[in-house]
N, C-alpha and C positions, 0 to 999 in steps of 0.2 A: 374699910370693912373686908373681912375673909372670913372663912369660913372650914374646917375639916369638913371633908368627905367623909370618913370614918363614922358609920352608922347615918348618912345621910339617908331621905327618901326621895326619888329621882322620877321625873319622867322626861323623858327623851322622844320629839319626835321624828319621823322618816326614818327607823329603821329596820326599814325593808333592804337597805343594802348599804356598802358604803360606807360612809363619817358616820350615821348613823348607830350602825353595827357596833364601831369602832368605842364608840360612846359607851354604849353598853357594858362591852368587857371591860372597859377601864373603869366605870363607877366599882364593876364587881371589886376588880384586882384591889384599889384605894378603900373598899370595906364597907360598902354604902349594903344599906340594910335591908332596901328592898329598892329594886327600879322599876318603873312602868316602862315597857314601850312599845311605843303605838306606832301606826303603820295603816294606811289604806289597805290594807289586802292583809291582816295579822295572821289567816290561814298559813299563808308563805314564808310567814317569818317562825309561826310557832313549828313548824316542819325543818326552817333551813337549821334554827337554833334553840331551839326550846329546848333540848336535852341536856348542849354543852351549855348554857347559861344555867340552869338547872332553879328552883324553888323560890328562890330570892326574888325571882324574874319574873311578874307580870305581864303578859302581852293583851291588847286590845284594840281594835281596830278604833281610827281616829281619822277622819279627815280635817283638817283643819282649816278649810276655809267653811265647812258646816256647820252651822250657830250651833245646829241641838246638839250636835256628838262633841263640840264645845265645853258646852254649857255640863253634858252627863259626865265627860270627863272629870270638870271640875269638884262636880258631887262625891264621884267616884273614890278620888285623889283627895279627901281633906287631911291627909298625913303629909302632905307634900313639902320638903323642905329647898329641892332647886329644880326650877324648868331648865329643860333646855330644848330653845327654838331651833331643830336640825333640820325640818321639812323644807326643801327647795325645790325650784324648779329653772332649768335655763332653754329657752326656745330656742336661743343663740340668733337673733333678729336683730336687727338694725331697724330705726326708725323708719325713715322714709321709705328705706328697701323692702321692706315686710311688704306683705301683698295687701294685707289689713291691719289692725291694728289686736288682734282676736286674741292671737299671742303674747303683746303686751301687758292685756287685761289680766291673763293667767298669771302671768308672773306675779303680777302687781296683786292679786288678789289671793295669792299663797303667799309670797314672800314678805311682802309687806301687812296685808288685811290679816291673814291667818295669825302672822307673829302677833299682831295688835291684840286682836282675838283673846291668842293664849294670854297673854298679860293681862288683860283685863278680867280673864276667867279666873288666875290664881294670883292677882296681889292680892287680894284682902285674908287668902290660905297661907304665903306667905309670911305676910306679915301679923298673924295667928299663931304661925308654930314657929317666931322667934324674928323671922327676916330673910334668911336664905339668902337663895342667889337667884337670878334668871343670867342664862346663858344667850346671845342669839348669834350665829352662825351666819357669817353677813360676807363679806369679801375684802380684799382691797382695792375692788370696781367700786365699792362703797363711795370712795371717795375720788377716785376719777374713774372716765368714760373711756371704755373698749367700744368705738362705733359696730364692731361685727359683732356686739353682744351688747349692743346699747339697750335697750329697752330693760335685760337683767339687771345691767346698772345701773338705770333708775328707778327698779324695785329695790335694791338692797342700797341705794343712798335715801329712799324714805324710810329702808327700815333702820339706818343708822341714825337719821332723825328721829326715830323713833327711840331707838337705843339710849341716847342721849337727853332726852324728855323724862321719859318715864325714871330713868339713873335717879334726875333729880326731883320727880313727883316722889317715889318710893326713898328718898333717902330718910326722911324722917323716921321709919318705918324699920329700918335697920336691913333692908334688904340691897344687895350687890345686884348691879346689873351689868355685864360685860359685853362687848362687841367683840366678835372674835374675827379677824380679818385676813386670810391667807391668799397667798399669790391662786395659781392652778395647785389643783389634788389630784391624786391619781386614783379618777373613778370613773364609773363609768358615766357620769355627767359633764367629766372634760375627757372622754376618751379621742375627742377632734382637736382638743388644742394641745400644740406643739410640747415637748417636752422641754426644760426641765419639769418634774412636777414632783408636790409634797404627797409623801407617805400621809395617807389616814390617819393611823397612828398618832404618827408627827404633831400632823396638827390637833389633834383628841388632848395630845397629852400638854399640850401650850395652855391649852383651853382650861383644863383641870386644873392645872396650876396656878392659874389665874386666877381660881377662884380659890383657893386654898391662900395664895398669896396676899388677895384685895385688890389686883391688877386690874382698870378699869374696861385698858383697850390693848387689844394684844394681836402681833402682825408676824403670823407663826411662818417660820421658811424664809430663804432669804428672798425672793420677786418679793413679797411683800413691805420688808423690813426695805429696800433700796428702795421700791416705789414712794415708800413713808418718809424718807429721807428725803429723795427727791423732790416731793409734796411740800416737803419745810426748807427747802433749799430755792426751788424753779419751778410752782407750779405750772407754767406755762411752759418747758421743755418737757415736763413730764405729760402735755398734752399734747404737745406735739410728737411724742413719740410713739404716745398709744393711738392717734390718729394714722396711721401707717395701718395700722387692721384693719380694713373697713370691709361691709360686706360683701358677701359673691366676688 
């Protein structure tokens, strides 16, 4: 399954900064016909870019672990032809190290709860106005464990379970569901982890292509692409290497 961009309708969420953002301008630039996007606080977004996105460009506030602002979105949005799940959050905690578990819950309840959420809010719009795609913005912690970010890593390997699931609940349906998996990005959500790191951009325009291609799972940047290799090669040097992070 793929998909043109070209006159697509888009909602995008998290951005208020970042991949987010990033999202946005490149639906514009590929031709898409109108984008949603949402944001906790869409004051700050309709201010930082509401002018250069310009009419195409819907903004609305969205929280997505929120059933009702959920659920209104869905309403809102019955033209919808591709999600994309961009909203994240990283507490950057270790399991045992965290002082509580408070932080884990956050992640686990945006990254994964929220993503579930939106899927569940727009398959049946989806696959009403043809099949589409859903995007979801996941890692390649997805699939192995950074202990000094452990806890994110176990919100974005339920929601690659997730990913994975729903792909083949919604295949009948004709809709694309992609995992999109990158090393570090250079934002201000890993502005503490070490460099090398992927352009925004970079990774926006993997993503997009994916879905314009039919590409299921895609590992934008090279951390991610060696870790993938790795993974199929030694998973268990590859666990051993990411265990050298650990917290504090």
């Amino acid at each position: 399954m793929a998909m043109k961009l070209d006159g697509a309708v888009a909602l995008v969420t998290g951005t208020s900064r970042g991949v987010g953002v990033k999202y946005v301008d490149a639906l514009l630039a590929r031709g898409a016909a109108k984008v949603y996007a949402t944001a906790r606080d869409p004051a700050a977004v309709i201010e930082r870019h509401a002018d250069a996105w310009g009419p195409r460009v819907e903004v609305f506030g969205l929280d997505v672990t929120d059933a009702a602002q959920v659920a209104d979105a869905a309403n809102r949005c019955a033209d919808l032809t591709v999600l994309i799940n961009n909203a994240g959050i990283n507490r950057m905690q270790g399991f045992v190290a965290a002082r509580s578990a408070t932080d884990a819950r956050a992640e686990m309840a945006t990254n994964y709860f929220g993503t579930l959420s939106m899927v569940r809010a727009f398959a049946s719009t989806l696959g009403a106005n043809g099949g589409g795609a859903i995007v979801n913005m996941l890692s390649i912690l997805a699939r192995a464990t950074m202990p000094v970010m452990g806890s994110l890593c176990a919100s974005k390997a339920a929601a690659f379970a997730l990913t994975q699931g729903v792909r083949a609940e919604l295949r009948a349906q004709g809709t694309q569901v992609i995992a999109v998996m990158p090393g570090a990005i250079d934002t201000d959500m890993s502005r503490d982890f070490p460099p090398p790191k992927l352009a925004p951009e970079a990774v926006v325009a993997a993503a997009l292509d994916a879905v314009e291609a039919g590409v299921d799972d895609v590992y934008p940047g090279a951390m991610a692409e060696q870790l993938a290799a790795g993974l199929a090669r030694d998973y268990r040097a590859v666990e051993a290497q990411l265990a050298k992070r650990l917290p504090g």
